[in-house]
C-alpha positions in Angstrom: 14.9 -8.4 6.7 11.3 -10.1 7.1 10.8 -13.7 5.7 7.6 -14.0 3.1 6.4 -17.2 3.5 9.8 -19.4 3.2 11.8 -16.6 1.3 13.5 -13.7 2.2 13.3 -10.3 1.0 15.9 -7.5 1.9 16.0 -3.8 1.8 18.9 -1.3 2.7 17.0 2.0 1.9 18.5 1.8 -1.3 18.8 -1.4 -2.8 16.8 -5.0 -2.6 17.8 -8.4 -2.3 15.5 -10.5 -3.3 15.5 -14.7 -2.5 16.4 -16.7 -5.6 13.4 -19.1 -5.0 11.0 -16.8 -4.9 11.9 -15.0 -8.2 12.2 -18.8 -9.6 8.8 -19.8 -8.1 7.5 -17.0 -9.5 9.0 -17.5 -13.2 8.5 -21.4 -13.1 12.0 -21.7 -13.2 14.5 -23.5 -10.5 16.3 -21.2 -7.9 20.1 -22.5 -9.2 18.9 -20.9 -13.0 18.0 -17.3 -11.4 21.9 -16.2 -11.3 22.8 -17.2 -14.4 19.9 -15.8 -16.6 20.2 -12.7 -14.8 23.8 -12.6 -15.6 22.7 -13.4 -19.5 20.0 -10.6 -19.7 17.2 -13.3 -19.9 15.9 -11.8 -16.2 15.7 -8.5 -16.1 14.3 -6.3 -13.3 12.8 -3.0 -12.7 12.3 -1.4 -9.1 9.4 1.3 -8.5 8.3 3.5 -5.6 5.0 4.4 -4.8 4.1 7.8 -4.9 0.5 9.8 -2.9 -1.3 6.5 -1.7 1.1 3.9 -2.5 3.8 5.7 -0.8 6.7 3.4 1.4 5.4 0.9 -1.1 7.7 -0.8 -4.2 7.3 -2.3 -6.8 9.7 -5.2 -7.9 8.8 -7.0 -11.4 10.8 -9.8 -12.6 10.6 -10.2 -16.6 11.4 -13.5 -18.7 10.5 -14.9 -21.4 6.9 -14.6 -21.8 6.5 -13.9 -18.0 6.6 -11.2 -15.5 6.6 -11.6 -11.4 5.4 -8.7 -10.1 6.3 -8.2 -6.4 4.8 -5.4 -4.1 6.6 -4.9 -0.6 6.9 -2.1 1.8 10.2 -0.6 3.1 10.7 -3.0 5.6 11.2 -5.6 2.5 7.7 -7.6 3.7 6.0 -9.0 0.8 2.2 -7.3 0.1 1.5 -9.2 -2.7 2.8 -10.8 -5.6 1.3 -11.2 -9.2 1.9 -13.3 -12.2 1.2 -12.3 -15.7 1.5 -13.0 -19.6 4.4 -10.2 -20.8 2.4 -9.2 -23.5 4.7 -5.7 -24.3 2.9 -3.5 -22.3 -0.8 -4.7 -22.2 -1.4 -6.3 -18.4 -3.3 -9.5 -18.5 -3.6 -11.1 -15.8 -2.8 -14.9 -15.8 -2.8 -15.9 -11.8 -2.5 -13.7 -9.2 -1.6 -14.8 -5.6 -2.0 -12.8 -2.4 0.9 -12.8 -0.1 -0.2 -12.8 4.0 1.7 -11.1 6.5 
């Protein structure tokens, strides 16, 4: 477990756990709303390993409404970089991006 910034992102091998706030941050939502949109299907999620260059990376992107949080990490669940864009049904545009220190 590594903490990014003040949130916490976990990784088992298999499956991560990702803080509430930072999903919420991310979205421009509050951390207490996270569970219970997920639980509606108004969060969804989708979890993708890097392949040839990108491998022991992952990709984590968070979808709702008219946003996506897209979340890169490596395998020890440290946070690479994180990027926020318009979810425009499958065209990228690019409305802030952030960088993520280690």
């Amino acid at each position: 477990m590594r903490a990014c910034d003040r949130h916490t992102i976990e990784f088992d091998g298999e499956t991560f756990n990702v803080d509430a706030g930072l999903i919420a941050e991310s979205l421009g939502i509050g951390a207490s709303q996270v569970q219970p949109l997920m639980r509606e299907g108004r969060i969804t999620s989708r979890c993708e390993r890097g392949i040839d260059e990108d491998a022991g990376h992952y990709r984590l992107t968070f979808f709702h409404g008219r946003l996506r949080a897209l979340l890169i990490v490596d395998a020890a669940g440290e946070l690479i970089s994180r990027a926020i864009e318009a979810n425009t049904g499958g065209q990228r545009r690019t409305s802030a991006r952030r960088e993520m220190g280690r």
